[in-house]
N, CA, C, O and CB atoms as a CASP TS submission, in Angstrom:
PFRMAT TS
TARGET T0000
AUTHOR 0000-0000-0000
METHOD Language model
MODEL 1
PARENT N/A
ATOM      1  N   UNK     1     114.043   3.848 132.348  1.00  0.00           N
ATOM      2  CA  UNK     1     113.778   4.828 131.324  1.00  0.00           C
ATOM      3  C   UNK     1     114.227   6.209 131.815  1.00  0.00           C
ATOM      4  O   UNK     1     114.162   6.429 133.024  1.00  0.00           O
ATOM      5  CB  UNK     1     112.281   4.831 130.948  1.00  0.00           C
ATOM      6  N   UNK     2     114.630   7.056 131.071  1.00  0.00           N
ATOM      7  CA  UNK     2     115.333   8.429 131.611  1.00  0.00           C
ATOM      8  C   UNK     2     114.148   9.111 130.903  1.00  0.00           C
ATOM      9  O   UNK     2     113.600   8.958 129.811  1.00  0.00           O
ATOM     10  CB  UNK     2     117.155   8.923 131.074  1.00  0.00           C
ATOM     11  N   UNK     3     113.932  10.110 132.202  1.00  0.00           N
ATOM     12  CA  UNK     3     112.999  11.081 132.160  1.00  0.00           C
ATOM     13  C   UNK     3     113.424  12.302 131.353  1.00  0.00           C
ATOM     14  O   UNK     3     114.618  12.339 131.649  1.00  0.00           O
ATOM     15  CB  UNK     3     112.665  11.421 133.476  1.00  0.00           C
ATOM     16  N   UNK     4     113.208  13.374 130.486  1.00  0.00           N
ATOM     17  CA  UNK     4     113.599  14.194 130.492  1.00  0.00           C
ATOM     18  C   UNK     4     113.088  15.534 130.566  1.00  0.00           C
ATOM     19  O   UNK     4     111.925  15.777 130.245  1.00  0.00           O
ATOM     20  CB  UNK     4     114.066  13.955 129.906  1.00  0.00           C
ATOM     21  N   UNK     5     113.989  16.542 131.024  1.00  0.00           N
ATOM     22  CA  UNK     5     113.519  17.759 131.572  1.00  0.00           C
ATOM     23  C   UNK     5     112.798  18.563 130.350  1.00  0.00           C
ATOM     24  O   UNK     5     113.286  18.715 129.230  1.00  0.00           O
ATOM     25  CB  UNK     5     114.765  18.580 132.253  1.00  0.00           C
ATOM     26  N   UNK     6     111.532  19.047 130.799  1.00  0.00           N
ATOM     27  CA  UNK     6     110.607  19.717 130.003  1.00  0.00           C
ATOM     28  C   UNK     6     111.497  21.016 129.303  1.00  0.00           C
ATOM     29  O   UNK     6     111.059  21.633 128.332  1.00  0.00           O
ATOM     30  CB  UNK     6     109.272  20.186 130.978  1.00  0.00           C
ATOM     31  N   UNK     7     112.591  21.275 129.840  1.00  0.00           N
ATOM     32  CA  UNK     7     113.036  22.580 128.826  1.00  0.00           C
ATOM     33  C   UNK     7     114.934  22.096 128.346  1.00  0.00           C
ATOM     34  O   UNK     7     115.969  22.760 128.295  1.00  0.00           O
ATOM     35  CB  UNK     7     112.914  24.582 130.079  1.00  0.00           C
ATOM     36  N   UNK     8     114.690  20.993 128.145  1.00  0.00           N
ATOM     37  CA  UNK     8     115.916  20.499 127.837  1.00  0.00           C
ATOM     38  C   UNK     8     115.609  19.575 126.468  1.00  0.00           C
ATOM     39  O   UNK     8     116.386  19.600 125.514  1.00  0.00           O
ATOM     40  CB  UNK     8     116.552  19.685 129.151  1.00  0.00           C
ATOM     41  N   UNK     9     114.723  18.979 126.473  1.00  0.00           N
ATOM     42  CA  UNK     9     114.262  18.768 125.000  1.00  0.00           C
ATOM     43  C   UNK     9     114.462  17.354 124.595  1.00  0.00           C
ATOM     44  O   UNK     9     114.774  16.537 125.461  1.00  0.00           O
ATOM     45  CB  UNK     9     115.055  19.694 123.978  1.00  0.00           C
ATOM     46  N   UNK    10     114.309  16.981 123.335  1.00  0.00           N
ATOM     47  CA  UNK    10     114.539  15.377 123.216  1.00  0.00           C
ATOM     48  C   UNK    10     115.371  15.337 122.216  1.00  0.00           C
ATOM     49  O   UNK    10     114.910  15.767 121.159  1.00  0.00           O
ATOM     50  CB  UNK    10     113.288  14.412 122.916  1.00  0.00           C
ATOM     51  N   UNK    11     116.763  14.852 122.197  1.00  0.00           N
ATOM     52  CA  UNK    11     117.939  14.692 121.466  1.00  0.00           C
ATOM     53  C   UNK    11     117.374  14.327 119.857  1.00  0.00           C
ATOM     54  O   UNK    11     116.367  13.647 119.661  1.00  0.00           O
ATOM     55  CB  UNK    11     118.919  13.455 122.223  1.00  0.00           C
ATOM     56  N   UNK    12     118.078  14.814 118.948  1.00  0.00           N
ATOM     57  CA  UNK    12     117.808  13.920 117.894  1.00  0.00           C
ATOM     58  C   UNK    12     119.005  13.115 117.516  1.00  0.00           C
ATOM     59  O   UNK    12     120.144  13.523 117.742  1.00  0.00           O
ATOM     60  CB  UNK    12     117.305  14.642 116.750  1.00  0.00           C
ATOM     61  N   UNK    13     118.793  12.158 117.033  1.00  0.00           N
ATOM     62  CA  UNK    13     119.570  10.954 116.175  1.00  0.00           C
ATOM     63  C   UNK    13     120.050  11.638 115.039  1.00  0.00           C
ATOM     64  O   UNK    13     119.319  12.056 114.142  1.00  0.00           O
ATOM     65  CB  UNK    13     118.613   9.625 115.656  1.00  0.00           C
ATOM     66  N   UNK    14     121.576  11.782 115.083  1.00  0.00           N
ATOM     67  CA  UNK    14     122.117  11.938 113.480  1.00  0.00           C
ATOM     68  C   UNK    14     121.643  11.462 112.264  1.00  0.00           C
ATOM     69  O   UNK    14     121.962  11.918 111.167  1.00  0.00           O
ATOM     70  CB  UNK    14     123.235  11.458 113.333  1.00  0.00           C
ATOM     71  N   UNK    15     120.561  10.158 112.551  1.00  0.00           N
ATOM     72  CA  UNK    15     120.649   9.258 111.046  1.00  0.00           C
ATOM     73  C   UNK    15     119.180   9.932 111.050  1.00  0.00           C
ATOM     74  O   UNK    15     118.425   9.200 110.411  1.00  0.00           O
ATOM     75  CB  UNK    15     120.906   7.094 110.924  1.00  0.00           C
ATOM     76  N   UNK    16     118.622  10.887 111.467  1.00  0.00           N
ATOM     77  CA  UNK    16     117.308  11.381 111.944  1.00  0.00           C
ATOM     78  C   UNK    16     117.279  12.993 111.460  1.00  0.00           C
ATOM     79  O   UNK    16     116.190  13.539 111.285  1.00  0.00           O
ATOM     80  CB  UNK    16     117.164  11.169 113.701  1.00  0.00           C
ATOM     81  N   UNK    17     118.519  13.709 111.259  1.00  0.00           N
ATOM     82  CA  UNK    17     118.385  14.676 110.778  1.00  0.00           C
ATOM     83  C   UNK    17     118.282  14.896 109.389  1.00  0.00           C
ATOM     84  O   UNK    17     118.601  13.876 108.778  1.00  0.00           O
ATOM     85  CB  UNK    17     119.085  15.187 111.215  1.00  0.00           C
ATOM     86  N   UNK    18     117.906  15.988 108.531  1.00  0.00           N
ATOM     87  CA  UNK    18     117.947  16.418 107.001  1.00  0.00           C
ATOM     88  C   UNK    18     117.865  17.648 106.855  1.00  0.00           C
ATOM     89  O   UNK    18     117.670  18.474 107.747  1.00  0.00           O
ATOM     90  CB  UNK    18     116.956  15.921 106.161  1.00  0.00           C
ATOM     91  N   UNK    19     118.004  17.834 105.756  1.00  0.00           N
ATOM     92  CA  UNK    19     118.294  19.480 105.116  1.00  0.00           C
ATOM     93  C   UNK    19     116.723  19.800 105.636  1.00  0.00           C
ATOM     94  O   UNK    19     115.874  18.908 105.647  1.00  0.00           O
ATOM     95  CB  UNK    19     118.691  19.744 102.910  1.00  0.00           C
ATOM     96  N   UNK    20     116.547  20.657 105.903  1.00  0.00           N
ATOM     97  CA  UNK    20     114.996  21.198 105.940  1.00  0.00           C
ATOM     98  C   UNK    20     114.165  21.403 106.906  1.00  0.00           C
ATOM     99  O   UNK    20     113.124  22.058 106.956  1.00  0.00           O
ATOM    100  CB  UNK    20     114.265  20.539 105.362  1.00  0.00           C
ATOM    101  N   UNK    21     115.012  20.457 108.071  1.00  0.00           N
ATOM    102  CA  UNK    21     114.400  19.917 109.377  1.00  0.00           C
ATOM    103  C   UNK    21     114.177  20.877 110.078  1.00  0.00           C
ATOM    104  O   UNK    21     115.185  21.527 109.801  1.00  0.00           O
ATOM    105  CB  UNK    21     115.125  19.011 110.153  1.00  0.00           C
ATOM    106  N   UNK    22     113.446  21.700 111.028  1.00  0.00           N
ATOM    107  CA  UNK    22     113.016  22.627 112.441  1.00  0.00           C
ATOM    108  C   UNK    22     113.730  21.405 113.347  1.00  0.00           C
ATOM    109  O   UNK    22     113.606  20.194 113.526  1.00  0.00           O
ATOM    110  CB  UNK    22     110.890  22.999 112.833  1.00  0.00           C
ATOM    111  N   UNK    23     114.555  22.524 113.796  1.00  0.00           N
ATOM    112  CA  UNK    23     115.187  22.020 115.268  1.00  0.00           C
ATOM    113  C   UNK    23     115.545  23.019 116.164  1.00  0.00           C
ATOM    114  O   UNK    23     115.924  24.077 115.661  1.00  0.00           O
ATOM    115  CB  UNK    23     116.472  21.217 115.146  1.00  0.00           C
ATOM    116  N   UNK    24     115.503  22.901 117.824  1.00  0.00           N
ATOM    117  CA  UNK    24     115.670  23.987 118.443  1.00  0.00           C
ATOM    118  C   UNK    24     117.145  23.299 118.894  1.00  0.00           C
ATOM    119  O   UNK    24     117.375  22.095 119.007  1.00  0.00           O
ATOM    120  CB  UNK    24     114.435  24.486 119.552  1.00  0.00           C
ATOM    121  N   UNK    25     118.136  24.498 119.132  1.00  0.00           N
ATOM    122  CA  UNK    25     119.567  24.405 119.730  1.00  0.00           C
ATOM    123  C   UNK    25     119.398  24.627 121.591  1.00  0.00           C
ATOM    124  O   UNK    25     118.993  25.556 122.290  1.00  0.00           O
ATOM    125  CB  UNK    25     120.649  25.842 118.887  1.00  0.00           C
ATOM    126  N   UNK    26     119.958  23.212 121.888  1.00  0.00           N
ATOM    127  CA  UNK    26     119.815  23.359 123.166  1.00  0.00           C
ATOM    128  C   UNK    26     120.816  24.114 124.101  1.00  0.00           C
ATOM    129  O   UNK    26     122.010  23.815 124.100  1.00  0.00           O
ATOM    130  CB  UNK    26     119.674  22.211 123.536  1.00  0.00           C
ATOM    131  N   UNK    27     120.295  25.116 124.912  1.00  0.00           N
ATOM    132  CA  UNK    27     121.071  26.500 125.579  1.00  0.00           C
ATOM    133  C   UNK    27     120.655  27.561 125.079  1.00  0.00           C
ATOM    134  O   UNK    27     121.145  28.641 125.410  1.00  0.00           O
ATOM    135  CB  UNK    27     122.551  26.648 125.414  1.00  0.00           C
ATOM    136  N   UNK    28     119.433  27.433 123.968  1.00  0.00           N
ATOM    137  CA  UNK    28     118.959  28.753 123.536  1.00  0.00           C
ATOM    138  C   UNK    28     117.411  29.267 123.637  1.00  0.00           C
ATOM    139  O   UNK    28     116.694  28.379 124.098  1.00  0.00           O
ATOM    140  CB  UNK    28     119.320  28.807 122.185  1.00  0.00           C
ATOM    141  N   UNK    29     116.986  30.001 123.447  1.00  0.00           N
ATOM    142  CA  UNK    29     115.377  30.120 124.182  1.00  0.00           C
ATOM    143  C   UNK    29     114.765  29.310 123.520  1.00  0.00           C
ATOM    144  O   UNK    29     114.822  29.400 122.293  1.00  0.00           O
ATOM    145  CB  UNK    29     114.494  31.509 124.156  1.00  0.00           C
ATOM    146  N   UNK    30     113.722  27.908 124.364  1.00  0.00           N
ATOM    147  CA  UNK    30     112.831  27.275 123.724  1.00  0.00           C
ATOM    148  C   UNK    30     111.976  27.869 122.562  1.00  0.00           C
ATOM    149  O   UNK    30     111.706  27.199 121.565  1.00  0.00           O
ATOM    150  CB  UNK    30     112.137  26.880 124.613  1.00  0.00           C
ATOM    151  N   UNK    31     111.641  28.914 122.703  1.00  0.00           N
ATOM    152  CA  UNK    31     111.159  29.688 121.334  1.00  0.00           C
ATOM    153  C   UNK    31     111.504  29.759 120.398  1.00  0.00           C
ATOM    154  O   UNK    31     110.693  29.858 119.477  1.00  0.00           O
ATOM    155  CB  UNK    31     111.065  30.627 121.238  1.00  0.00           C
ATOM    156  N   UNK    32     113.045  29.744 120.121  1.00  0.00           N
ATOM    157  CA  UNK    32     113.592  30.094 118.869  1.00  0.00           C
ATOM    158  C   UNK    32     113.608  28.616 118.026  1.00  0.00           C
ATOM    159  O   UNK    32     113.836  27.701 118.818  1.00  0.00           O
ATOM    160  CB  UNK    32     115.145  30.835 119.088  1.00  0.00           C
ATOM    161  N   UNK    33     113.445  28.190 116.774  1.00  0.00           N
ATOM    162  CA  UNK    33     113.366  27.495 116.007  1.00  0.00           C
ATOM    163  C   UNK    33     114.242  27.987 115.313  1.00  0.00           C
ATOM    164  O   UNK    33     114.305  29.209 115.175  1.00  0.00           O
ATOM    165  CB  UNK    33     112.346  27.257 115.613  1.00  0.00           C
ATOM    166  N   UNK    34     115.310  26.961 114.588  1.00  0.00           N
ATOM    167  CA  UNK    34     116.566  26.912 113.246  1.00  0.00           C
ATOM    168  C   UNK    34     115.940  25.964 112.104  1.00  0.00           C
ATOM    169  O   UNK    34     115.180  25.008 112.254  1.00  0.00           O
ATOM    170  CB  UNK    34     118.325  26.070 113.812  1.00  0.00           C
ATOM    171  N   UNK    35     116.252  26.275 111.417  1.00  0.00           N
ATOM    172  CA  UNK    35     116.291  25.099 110.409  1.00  0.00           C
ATOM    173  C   UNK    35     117.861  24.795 109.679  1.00  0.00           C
ATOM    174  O   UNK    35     118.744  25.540 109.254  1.00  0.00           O
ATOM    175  CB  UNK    35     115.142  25.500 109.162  1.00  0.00           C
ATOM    176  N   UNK    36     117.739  23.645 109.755  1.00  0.00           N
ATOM    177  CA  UNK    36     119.020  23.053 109.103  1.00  0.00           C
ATOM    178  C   UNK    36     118.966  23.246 107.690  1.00  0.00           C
ATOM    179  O   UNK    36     118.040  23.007 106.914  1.00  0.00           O
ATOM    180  CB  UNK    36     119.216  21.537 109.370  1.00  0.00           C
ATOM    181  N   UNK    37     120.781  23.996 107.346  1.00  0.00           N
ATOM    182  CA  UNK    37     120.625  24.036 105.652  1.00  0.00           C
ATOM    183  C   UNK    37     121.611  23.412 105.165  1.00  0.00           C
ATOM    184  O   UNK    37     121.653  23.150 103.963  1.00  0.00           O
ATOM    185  CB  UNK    37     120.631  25.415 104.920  1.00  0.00           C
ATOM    186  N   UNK    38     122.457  23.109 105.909  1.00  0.00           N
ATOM    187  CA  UNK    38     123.466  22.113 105.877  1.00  0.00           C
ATOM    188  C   UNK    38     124.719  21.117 106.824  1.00  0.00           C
ATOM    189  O   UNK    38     125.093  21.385 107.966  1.00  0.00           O
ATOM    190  CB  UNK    38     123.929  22.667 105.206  1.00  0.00           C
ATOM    191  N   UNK    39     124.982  20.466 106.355  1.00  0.00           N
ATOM    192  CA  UNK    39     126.270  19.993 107.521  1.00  0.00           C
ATOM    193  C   UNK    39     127.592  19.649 107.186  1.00  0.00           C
ATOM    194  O   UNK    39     127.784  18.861 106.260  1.00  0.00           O
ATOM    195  CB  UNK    39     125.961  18.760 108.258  1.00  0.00           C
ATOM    196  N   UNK    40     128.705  20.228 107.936  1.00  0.00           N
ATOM    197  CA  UNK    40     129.667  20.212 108.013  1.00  0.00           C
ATOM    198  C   UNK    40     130.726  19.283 108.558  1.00  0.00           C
ATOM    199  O   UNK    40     130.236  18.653 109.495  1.00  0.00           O
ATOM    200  CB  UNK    40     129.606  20.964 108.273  1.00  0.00           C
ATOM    201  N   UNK    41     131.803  18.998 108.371  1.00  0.00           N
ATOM    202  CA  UNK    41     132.465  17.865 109.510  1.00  0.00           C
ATOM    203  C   UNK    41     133.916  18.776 109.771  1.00  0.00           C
ATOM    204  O   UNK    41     134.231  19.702 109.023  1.00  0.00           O
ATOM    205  CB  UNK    41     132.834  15.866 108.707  1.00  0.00           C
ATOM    206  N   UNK    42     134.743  18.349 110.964  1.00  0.00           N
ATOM    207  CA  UNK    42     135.527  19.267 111.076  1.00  0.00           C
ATOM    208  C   UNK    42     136.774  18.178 111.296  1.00  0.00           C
ATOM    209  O   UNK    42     136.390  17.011 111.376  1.00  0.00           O
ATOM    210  CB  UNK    42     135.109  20.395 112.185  1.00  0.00           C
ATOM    211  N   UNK    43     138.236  18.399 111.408  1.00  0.00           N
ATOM    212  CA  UNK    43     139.188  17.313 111.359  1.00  0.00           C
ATOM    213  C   UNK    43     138.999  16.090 111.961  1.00  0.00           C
ATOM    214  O   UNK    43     139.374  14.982 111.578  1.00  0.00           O
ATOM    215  CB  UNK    43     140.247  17.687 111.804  1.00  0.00           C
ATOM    216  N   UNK    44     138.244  16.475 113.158  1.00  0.00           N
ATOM    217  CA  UNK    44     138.302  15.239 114.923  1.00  0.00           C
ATOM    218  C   UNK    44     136.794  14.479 114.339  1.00  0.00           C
ATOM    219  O   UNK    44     136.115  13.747 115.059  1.00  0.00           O
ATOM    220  CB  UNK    44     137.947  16.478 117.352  1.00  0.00           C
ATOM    221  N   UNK    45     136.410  14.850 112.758  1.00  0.00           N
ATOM    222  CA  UNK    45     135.187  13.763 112.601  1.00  0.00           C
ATOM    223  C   UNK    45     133.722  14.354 113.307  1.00  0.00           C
ATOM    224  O   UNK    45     132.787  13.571 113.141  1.00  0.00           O
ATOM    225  CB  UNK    45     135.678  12.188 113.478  1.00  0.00           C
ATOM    226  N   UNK    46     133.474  15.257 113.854  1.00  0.00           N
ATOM    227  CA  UNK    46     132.817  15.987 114.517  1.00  0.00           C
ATOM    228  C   UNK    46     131.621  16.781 113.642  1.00  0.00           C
ATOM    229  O   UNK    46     132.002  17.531 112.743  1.00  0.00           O
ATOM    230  CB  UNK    46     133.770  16.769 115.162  1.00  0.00           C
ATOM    231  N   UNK    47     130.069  16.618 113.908  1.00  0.00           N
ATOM    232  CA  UNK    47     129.395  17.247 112.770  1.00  0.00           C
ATOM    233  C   UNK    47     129.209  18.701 112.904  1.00  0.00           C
ATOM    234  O   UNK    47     129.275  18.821 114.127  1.00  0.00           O
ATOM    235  CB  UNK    47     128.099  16.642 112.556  1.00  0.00           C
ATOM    236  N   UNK    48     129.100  19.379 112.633  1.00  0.00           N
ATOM    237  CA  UNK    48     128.314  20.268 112.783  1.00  0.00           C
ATOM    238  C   UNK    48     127.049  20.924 111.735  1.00  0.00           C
ATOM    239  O   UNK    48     126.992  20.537 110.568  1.00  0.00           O
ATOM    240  CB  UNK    48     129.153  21.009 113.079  1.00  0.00           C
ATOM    241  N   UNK    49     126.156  21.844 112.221  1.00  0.00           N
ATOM    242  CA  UNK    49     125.200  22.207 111.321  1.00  0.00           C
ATOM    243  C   UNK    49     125.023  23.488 110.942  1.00  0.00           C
ATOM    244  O   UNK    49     125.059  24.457 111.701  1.00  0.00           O
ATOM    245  CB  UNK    49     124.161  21.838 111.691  1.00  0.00           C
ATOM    246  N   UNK    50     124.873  23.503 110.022  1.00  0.00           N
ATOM    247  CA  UNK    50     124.507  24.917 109.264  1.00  0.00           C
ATOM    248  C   UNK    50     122.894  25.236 109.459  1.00  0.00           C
ATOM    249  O   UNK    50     122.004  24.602 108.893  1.00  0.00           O
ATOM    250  CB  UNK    50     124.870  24.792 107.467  1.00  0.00           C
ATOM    251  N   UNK    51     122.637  26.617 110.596  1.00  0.00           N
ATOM    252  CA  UNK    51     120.853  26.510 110.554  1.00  0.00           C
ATOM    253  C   UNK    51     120.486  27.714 110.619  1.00  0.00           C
ATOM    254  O   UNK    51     121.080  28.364 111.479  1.00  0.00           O
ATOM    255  CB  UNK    51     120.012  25.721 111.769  1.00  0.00           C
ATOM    256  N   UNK    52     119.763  28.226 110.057  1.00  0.00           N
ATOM    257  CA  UNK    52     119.192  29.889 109.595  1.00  0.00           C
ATOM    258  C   UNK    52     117.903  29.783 110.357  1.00  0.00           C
ATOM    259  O   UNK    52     117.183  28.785 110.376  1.00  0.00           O
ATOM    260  CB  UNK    52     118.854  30.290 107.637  1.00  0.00           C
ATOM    261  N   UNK    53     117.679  30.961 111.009  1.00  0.00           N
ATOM    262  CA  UNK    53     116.326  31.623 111.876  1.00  0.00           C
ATOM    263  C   UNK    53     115.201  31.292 110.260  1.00  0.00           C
ATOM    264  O   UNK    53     115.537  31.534 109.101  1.00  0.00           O
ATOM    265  CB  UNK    53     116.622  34.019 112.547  1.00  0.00           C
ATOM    266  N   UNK    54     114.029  30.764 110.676  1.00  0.00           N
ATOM    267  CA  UNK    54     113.264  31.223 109.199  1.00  0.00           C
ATOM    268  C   UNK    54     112.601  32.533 109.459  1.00  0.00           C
ATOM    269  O   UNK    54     111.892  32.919 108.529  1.00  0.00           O
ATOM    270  CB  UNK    54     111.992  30.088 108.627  1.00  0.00           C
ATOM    271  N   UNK    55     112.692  33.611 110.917  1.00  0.00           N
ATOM    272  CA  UNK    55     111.957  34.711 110.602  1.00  0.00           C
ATOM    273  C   UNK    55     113.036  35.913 109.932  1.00  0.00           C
ATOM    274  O   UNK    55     112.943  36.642 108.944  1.00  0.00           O
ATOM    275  CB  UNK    55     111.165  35.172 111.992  1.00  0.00           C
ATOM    276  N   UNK    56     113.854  35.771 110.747  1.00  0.00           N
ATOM    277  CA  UNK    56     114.680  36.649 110.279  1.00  0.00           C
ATOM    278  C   UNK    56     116.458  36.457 109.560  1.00  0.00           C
ATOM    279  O   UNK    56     117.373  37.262 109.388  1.00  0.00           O
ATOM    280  CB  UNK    56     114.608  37.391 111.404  1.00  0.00           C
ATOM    281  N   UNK    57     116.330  35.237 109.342  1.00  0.00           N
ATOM    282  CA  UNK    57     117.196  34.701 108.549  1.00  0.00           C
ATOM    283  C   UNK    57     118.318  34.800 108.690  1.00  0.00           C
ATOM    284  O   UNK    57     119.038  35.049 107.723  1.00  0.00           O
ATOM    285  CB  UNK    57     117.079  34.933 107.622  1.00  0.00           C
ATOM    286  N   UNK    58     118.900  34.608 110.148  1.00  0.00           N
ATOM    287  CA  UNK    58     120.180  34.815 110.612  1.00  0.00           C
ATOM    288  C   UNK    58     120.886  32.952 110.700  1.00  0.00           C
ATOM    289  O   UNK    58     120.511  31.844 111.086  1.00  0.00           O
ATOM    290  CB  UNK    58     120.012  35.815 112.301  1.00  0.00           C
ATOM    291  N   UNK    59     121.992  33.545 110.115  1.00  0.00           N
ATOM    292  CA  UNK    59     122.532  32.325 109.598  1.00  0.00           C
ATOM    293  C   UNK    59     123.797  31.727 110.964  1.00  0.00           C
ATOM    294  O   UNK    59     124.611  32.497 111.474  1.00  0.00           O
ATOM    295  CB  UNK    59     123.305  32.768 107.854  1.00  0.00           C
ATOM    296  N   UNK    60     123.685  30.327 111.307  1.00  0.00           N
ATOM    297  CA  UNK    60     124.998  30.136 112.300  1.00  0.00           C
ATOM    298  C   UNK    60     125.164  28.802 112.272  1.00  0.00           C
ATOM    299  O   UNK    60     124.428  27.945 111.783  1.00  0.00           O
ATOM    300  CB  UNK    60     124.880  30.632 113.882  1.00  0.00           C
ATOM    301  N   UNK    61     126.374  28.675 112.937  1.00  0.00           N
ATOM    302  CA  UNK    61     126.770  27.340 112.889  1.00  0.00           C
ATOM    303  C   UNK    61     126.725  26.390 114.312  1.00  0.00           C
ATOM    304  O   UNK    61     126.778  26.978 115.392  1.00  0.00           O
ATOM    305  CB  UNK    61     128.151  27.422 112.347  1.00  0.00           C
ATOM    306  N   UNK    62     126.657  25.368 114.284  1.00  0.00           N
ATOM    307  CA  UNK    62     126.611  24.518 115.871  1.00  0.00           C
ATOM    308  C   UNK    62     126.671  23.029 115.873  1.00  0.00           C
ATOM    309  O   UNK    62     126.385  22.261 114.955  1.00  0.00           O
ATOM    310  CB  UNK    62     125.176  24.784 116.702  1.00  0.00           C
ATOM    311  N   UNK    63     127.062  22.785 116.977  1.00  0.00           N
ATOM    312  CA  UNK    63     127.203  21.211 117.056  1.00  0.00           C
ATOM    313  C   UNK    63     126.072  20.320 116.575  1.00  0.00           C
ATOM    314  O   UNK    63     124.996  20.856 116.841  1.00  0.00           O
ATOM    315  CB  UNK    63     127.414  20.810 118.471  1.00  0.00           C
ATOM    316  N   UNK    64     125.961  19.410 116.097  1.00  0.00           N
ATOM    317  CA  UNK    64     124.486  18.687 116.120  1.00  0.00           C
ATOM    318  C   UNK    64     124.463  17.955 116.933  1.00  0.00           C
ATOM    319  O   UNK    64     123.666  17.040 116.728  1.00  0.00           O
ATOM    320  CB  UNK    64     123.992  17.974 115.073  1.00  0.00           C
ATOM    321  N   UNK    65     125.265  17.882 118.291  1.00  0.00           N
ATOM    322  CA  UNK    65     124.651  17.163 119.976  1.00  0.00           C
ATOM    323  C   UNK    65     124.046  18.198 120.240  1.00  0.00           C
ATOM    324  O   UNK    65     123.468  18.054 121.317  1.00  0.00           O
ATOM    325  CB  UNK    65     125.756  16.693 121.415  1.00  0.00           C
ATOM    326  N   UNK    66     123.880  19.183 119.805  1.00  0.00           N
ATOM    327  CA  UNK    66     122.953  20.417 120.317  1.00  0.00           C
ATOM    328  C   UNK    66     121.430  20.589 120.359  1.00  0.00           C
ATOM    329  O   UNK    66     120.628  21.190 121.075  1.00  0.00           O
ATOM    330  CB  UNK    66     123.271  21.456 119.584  1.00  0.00           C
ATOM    331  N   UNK    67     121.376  19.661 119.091  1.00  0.00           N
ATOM    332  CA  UNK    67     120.003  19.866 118.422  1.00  0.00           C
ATOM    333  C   UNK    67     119.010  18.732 118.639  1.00  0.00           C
ATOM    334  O   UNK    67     119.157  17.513 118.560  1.00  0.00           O
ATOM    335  CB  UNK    67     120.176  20.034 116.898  1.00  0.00           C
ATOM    336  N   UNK    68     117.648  19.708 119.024  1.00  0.00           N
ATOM    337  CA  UNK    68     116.839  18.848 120.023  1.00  0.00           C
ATOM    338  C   UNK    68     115.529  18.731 118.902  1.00  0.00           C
ATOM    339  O   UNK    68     115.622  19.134 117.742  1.00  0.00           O
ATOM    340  CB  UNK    68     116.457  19.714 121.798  1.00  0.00           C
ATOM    341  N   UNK    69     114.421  18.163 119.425  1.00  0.00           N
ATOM    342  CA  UNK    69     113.338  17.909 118.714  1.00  0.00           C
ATOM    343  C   UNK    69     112.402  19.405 118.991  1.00  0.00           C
ATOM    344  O   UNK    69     112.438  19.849 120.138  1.00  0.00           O
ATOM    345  CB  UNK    69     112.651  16.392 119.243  1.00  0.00           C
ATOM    346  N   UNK    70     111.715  20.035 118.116  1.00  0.00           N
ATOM    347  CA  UNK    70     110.687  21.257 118.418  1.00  0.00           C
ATOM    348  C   UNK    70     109.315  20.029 118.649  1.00  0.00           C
ATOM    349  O   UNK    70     109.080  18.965 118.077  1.00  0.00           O
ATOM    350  CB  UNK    70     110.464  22.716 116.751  1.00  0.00           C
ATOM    351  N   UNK    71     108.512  20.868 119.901  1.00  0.00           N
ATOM    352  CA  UNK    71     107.456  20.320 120.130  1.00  0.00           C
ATOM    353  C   UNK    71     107.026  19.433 119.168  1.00  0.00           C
ATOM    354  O   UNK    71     107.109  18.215 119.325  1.00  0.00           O
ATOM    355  CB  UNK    71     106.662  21.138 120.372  1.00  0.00           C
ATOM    356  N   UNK    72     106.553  19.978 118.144  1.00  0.00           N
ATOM    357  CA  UNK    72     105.718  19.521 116.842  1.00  0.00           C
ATOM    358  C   UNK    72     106.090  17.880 116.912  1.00  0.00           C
ATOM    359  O   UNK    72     105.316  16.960 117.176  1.00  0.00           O
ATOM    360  CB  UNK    72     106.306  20.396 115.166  1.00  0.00           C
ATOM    361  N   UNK    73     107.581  17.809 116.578  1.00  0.00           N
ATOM    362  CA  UNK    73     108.291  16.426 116.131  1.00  0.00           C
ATOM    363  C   UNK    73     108.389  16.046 117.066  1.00  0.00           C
ATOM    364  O   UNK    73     108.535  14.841 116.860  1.00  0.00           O
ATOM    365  CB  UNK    73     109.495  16.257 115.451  1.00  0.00           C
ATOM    366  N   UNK    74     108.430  16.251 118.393  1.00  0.00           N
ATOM    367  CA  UNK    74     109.210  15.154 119.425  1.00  0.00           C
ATOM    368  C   UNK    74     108.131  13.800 119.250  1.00  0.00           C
ATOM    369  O   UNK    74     106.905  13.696 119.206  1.00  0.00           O
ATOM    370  CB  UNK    74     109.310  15.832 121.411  1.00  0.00           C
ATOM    371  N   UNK    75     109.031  13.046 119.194  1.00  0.00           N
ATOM    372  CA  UNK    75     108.695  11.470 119.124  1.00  0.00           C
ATOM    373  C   UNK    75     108.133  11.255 120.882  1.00  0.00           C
ATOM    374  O   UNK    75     108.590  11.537 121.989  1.00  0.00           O
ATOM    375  CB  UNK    75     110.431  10.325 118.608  1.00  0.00           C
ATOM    376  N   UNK    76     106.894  10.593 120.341  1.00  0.00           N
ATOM    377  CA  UNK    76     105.893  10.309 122.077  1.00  0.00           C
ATOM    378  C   UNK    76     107.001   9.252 122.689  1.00  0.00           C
ATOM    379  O   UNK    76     107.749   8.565 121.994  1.00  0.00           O
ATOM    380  CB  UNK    76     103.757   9.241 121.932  1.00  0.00           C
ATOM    381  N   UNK    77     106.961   9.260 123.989  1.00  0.00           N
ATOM    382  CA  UNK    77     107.934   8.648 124.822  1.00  0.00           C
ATOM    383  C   UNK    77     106.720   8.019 125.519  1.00  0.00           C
ATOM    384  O   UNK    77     106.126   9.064 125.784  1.00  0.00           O
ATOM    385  CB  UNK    77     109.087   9.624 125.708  1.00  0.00           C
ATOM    386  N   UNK    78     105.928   7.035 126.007  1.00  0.00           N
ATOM    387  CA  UNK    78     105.016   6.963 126.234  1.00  0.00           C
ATOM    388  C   UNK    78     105.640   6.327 127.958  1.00  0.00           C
ATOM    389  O   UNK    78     104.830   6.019 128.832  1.00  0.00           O
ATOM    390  CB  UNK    78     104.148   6.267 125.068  1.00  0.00           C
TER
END
């Protein structure tokens, strides 16, 4: 079983994401929370996501291998 590092986070599954979802982008301060507002694909088949701050509503784009589980959701690894 692979352990993973407390500030590196728990991957999510593509077939696992949706419009609406809290997800944190991994490489950015565990604090900050995105929400997904949409997704994109780019020539090489590649996803990416559309995710806005909900405090201050800054809008950006990023890979979705990026995007990890926020506390709340991470699925128990027991």
């Amino acid at each position: 079983m692979r352990r993973w590092r407390l500030n590196e986070g728990v991957p999510i599954p593509l077939h696992a994401m949706a419009v609406g979802m809290k997800v944190h982008l991994k490489g950015t301060d565990f604090g900050c929370v995105w929400v997904i507002i949409g997704f994109e694909w780019d020539e090489r088949a590649e996803v990416w996501l559309r995710v806005q701050t909900p405090v201050s509503g800054k809008v950006s784009r990023a890979r979705a291998s990026r995007a990890r589980y926020i506390r709340a959701q991470q699925p128990y690894r027991g």
